[in-house]
C-alpha positions as CSV (number, residue, x, y, z in Angstrom):
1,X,-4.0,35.4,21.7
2,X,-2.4,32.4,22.3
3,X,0.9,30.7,20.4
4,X,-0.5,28.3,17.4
5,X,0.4,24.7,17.9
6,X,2.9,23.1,16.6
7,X,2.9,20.2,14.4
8,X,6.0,17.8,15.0
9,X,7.5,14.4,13.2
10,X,9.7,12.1,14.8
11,X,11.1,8.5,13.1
12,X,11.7,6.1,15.3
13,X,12.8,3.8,12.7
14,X,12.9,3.6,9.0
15,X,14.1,0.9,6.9
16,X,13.6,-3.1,6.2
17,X,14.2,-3.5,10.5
18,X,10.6,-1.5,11.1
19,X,9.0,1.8,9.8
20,X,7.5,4.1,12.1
21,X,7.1,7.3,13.0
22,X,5.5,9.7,15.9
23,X,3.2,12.3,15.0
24,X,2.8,15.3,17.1
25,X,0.3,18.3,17.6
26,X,-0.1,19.4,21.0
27,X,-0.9,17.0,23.8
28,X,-1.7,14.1,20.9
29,X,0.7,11.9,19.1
30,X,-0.1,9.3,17.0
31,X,1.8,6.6,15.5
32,X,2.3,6.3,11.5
33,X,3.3,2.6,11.4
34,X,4.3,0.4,13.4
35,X,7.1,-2.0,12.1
36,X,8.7,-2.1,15.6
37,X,7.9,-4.6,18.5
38,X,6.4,-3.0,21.1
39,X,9.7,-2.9,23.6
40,X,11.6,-0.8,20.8
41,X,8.7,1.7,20.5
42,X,8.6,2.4,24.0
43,X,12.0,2.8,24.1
44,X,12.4,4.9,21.0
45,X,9.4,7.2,22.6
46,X,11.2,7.8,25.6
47,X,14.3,9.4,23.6
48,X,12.0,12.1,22.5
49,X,10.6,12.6,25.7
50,X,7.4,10.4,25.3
51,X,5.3,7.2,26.9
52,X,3.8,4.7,24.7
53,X,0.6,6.2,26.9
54,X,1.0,9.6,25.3
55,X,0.1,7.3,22.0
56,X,-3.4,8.1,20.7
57,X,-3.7,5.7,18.3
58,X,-2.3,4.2,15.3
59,X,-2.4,4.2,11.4
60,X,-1.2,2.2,9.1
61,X,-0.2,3.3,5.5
62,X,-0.1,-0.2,4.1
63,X,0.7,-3.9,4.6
64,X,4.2,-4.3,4.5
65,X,5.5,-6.2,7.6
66,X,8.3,-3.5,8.1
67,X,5.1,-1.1,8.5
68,X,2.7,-3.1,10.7
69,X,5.1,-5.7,12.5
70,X,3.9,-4.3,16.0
71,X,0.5,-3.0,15.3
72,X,-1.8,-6.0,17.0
73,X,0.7,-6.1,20.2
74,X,0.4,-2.5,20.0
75,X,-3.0,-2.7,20.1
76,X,-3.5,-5.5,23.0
77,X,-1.2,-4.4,25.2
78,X,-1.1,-0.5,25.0
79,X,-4.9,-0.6,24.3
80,X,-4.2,1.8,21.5
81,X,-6.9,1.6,18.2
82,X,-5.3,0.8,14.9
83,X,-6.5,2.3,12.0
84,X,-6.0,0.4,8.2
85,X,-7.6,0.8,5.0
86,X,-9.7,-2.3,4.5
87,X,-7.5,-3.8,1.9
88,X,-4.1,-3.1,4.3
89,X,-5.8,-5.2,7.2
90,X,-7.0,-7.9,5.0
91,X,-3.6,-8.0,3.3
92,X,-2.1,-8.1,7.2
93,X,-4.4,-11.2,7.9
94,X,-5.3,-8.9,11.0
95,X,-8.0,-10.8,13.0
96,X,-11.3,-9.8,14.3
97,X,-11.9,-7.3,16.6
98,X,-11.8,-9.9,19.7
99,X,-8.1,-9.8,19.5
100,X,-7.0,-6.2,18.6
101,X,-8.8,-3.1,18.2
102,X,-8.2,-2.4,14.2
103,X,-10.5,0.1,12.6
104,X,-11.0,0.1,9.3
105,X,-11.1,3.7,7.3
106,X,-11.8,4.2,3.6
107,X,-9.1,4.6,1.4
């Protein structure tokens, strides 16, 4: 029988400067907000041992810009989905799909 997993929970930032926070279970992390640019979350990663590659995806809890400051350049340049309540990405004036990958989930 083998170990369970275990489930881990990082902050990389918490405050008015960014919010945002590295979710853990296994081999997949995800990011819960993303109020940092994307040099600090890389570089906040790295301290615990993790690439911005390692990064599944991203979900945002709502539209404050100290939670999704970093979530479109996330998206463009890490290639990573975004996932937002439809109400959170209108609220974020996040654009179309041609410019980031944002999903939309019900809330």
């Amino acid at each position: 029988m083998s170990a369970p997993e275990v489930l881990s929970i990082a902050f990389l930032g918490s405050g008015s400067s960014g919010n945002c926070a590295v979710v853990r279970c296994g081999k997949t992390a995800l990011l819960v907000d993303a109020g940092l640019s994307v040099r600090e979350t890389r570089k906040r990663l790295a301290l615990r041992g993790l690439a911005l590659e390692d990064v599944a995806a991203v979900l945002l809890t709502h539209e404050h810009s100290d939670h999704v400051y970093g979530a479109l350049a996330l998206s463009r340049k890490a290639g990573l989905p975004v996932y937002a309540t439809v109400g959170t990405a209108d609220a974020a004036g996040f654009p179309g799909p041609l410019f980031a990958d944002v999903r939309t989930v019900r809330g």
